[in-house]
C-alpha positions as CSV (number, residue, x, y, z in Angstrom):
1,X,25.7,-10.8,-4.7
2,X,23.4,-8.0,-4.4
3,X,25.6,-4.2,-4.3
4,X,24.4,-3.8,-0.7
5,X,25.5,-7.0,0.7
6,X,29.1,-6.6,-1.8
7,X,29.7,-3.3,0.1
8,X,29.2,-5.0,3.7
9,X,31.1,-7.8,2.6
10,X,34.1,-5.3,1.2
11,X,33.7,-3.1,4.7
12,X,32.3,0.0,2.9
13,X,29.2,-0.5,5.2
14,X,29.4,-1.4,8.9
15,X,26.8,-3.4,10.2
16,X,25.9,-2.2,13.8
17,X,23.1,-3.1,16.6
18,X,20.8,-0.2,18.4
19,X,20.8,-0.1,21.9
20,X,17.6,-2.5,22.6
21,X,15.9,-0.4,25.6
22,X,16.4,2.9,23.9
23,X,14.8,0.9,20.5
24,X,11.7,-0.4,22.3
25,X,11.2,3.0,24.0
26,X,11.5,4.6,20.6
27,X,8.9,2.0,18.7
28,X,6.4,2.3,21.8
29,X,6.2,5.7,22.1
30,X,6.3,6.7,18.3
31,X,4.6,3.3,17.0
32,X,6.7,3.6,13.9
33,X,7.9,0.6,11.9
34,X,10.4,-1.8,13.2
35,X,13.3,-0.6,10.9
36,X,12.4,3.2,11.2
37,X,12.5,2.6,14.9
38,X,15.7,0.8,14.4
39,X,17.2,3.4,12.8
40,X,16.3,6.2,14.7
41,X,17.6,4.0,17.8
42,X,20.9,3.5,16.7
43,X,21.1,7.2,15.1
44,X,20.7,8.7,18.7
45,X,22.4,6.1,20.5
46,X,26.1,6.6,18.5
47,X,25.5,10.4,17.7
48,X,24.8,10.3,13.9
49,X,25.2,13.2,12.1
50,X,21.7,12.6,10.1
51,X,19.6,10.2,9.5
52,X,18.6,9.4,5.7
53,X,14.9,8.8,6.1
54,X,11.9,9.4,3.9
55,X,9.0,7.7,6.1
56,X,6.8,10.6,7.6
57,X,6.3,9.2,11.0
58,X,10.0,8.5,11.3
59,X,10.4,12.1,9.9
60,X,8.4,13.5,12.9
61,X,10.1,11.1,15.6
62,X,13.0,13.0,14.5
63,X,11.8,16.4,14.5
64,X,10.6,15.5,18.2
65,X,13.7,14.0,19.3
66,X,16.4,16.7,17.3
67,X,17.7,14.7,15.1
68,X,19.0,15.7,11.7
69,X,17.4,13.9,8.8
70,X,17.3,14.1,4.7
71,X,15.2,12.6,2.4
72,X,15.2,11.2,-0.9
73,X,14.4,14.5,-2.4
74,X,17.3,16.4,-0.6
75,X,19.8,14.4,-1.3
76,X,18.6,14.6,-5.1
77,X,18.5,18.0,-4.8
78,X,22.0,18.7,-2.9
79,X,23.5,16.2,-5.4
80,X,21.8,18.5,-8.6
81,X,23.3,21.3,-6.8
82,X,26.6,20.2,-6.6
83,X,26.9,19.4,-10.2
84,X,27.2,15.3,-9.5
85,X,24.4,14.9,-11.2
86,X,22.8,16.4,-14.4
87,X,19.3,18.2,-15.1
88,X,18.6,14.9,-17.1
89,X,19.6,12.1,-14.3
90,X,17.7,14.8,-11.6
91,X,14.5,14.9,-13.4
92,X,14.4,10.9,-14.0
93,X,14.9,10.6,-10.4
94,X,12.2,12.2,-10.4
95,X,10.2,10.8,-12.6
96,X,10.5,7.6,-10.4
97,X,10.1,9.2,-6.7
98,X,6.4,10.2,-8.8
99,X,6.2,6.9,-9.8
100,X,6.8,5.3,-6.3
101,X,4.2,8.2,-5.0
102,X,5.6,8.6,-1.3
103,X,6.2,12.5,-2.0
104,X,3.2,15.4,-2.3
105,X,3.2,16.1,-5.7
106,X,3.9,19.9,-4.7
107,X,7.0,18.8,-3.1
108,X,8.1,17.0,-6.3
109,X,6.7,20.0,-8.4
110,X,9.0,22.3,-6.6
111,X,12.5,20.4,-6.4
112,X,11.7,20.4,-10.2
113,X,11.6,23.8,-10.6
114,X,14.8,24.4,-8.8
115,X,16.4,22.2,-10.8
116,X,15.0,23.2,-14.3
117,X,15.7,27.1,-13.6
């Protein structure tokens, strides 16, 4: 059993349906993906408090609709700054987000530098 599916199945993570009209208006107007539209649906239609996203056009859907979000690299970087993880485990995060190559390398660049001093 994969972790994911061990946490459902333990009722650490709640399964839940988006509201159907408000994801079709969502996936029409933004013409994101089906899961980014998914979330986004189901983040506005129970009040979320942010949306953990690192897809760009999902980003700006919402920036347009006021939603809070956080990427990858913020949580990386609030989790650095918090002291849960190390300079070492922050910087092979890193390394891999490069790897994967979804983040401008300036972006990467600079959450390195905060972290590094």
């Amino acid at each position: 059993m994969y972790l994911l599916e061990k946490l459902v199945y333990n009722g650490k993570i709640q399964v839940m349906q988006s509201n159907k009209e408000l994801l079709k208006e969502v996936q029409d107007f933004f013409s994101i993906h089906c899961g980014e539209s998914d979330a986004i649906s189901l983040c506005k239609d129970i009040k979320a408090e942010c949306l953990l996203c690192d897809d760009k056009k999902a980003i700006n859907a919402c920036k347009v609709l006021g939603l809070k979000f956080a990427t990858a690299l913020n949580i990386l970087s609030a989790m650095h700054t918090a002291g849960r993880i190390s300079n070492d485990e922050a910087n092979a995060s890193l390394n891999r987000l490069e790897e994967f190559g979804w983040y401008n390398l300036e972006l990467i660049k600079k959450i390195r530098s905060e972290i590094n001093g």
